[in-house]
C-alpha distance (Angstrom), angle and dihedral (degrees) to the residues before:
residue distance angle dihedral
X1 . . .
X2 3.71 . .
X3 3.77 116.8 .
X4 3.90 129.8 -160.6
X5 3.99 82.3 -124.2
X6 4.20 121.2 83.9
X7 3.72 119.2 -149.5
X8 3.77 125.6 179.1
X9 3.72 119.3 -128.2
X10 3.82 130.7 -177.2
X11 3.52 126.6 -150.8
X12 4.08 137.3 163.8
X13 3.90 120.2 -113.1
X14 4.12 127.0 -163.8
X15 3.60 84.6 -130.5
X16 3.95 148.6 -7.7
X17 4.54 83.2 -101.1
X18 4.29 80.3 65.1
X19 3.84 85.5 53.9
X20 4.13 101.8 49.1
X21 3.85 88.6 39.1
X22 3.83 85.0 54.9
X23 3.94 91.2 38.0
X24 3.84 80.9 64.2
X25 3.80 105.6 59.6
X26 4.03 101.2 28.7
X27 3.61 117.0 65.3
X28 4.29 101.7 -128.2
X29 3.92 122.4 -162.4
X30 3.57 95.4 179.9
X31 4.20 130.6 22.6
X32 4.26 129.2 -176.1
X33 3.82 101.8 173.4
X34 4.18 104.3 -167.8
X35 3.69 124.3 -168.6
X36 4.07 121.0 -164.4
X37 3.81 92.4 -137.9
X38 3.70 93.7 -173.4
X39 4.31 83.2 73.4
X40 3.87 121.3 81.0
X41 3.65 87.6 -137.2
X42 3.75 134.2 90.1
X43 3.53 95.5 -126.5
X44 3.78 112.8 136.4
X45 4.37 125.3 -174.0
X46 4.10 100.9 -130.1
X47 3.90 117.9 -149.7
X48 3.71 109.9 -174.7
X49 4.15 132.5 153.5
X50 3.77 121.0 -139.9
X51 3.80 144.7 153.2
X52 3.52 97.0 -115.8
X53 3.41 119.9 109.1
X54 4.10 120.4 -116.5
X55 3.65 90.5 -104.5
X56 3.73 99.7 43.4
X57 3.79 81.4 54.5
X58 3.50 99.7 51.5
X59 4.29 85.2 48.2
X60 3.37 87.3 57.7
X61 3.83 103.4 49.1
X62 3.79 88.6 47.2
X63 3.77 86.8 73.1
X64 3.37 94.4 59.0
X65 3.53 118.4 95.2
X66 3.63 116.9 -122.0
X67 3.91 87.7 1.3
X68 4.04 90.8 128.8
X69 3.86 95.1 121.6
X70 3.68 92.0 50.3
X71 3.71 91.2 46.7
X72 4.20 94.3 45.5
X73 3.70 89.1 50.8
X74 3.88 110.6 32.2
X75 4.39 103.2 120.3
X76 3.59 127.8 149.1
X77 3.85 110.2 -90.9
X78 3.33 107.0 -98.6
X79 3.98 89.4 47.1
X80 3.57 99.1 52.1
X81 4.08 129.7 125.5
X82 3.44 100.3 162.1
X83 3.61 87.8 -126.5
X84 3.70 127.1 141.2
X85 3.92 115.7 -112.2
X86 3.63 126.7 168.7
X87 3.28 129.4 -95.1
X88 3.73 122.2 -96.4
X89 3.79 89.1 -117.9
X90 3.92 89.4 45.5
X91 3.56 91.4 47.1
């Protein structure tokens, strides 16, 4: 559901590919893509502001494939860890 309201979430992706396929389904005012370059892996933190709601986020990332970090890790902003939980449906 899109809301006349923005928030800012954060999330972790496997790569900067996980970002642009997510770039393509949720509509993004606002993007700060950080990578820890000190780590040998791709990993990047994603901060982004939308009017999507948390949940019609986390539908969206579902559908993409091999989008499981983004999914376990997707919060609003100012609840983020950047810890991996399981998915509702995994739960």
């Amino acid at each position: 559901m899109i809301t006349l309201e923005y928030t800012r979430f954060k999330m972790r992706a496997e790569c900067t590919h996980d970002v642009t396929v997510f770039l393509s389904r949720v509509p993004v005012v606002s993007i700060l893509i950080e990578r820890d370059l000190d780590l040998m892996y791709p990993d990047v933190d994603v901060t982004f502001v939308t009017n999507v709601t948390l949940d019609n986020v986390r539908r969206c990332i579902a559908g993409i494939p091999d989008g499981h970090v983004m999914l376990e890790t997707v919060e609003l902003e100012s609840n983020y860890t950047g810890e991996r939980k399981p998915a509702e449906s995994e739960a």
